[in-house]
SERO-4910 file (N, C-alpha, C, O; in steps of 0.05 Angstrom, whole numbers):
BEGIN
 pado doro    nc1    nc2    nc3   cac1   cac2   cac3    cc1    cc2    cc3    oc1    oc2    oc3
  Unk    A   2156   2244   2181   2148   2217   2186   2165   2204   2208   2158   2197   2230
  Unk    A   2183   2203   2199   2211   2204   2231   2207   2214   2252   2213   2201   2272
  Unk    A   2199   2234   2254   2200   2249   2285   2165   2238   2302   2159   2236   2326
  Unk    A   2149   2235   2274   2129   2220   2288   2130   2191   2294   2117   2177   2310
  Unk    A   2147   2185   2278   2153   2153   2289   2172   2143   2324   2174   2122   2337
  Unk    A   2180   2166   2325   2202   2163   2357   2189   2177   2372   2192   2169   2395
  Unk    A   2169   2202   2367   2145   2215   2386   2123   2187   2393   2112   2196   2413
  Unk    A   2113   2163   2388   2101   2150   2385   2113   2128   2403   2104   2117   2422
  Unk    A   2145   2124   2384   2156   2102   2411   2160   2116   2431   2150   2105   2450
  Unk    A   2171   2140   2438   2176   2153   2458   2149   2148   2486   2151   2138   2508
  Unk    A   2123   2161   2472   2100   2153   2484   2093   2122   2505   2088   2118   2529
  Unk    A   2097   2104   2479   2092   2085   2490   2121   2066   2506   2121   2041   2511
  Unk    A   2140   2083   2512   2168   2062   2515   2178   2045   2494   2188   2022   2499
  Unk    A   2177   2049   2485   2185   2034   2462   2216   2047   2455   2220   2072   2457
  Unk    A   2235   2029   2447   2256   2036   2434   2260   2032   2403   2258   2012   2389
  Unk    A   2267   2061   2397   2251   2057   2361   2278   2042   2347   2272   2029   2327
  Unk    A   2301   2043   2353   2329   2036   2343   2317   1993   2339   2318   1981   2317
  Unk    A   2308   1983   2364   2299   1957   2369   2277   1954   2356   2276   1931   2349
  Unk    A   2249   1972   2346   2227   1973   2343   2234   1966   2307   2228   1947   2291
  Unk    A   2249   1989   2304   2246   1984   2268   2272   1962   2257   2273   1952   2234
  Unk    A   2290   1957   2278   2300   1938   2268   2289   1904   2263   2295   1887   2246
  Unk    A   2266   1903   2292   2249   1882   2284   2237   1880   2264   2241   1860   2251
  Unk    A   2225   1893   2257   2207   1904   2235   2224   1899   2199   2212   1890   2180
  Unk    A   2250   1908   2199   2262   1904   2182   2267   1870   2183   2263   1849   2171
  Unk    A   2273   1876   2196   2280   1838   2193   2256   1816   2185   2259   1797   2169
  Unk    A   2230   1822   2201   2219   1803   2201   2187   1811   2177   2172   1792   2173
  Unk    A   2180   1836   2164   2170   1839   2149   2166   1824   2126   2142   1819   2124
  Unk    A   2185   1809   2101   2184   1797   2085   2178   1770   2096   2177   1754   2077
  Unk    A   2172   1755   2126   2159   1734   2129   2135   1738   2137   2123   1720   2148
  Unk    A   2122   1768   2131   2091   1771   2143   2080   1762   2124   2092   1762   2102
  Unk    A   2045   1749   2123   2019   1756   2095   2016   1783   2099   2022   1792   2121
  Unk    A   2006   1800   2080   1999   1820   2073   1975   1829   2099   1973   1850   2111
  Unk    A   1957   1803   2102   1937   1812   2129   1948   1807   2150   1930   1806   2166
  Unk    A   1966   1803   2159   1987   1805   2183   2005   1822   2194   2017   1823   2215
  Unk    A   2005   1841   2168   2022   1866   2181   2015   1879   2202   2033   1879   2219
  Unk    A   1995   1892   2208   1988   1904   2230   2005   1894   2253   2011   1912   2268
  Unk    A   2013   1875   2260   2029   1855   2280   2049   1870   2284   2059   1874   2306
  Unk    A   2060   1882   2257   2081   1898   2257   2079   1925   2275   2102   1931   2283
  Unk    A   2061   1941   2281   2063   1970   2288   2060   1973   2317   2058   1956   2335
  Unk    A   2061   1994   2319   2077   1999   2342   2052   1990   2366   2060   1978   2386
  Unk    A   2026   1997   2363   2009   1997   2381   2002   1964   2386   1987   1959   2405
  Unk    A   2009   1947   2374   1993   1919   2379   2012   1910   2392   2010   1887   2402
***
């Protein structure tokens, strides 16, 4: 699941160290139909 998650940022430029730390942080202020906001492609 890991190596596809940094194959993915890697793809798109993305830095996954910055990517999932956003993600950690700001998850528990999403609605449930808002997550997508979260992933990598939007």
């Amino acid at each position: 699941m890991l190596s596809s998650l940094f194959a993915s940022c890697k793809i798109d430029n993305i830095d996954p160290y910055s990517w999932l730390k956003d993600v950690v942080e700001n998850i528990q202020e999403f609605k449930t139909n808002r997550l997508y906001e979260l992933l990598l492609d939007h």
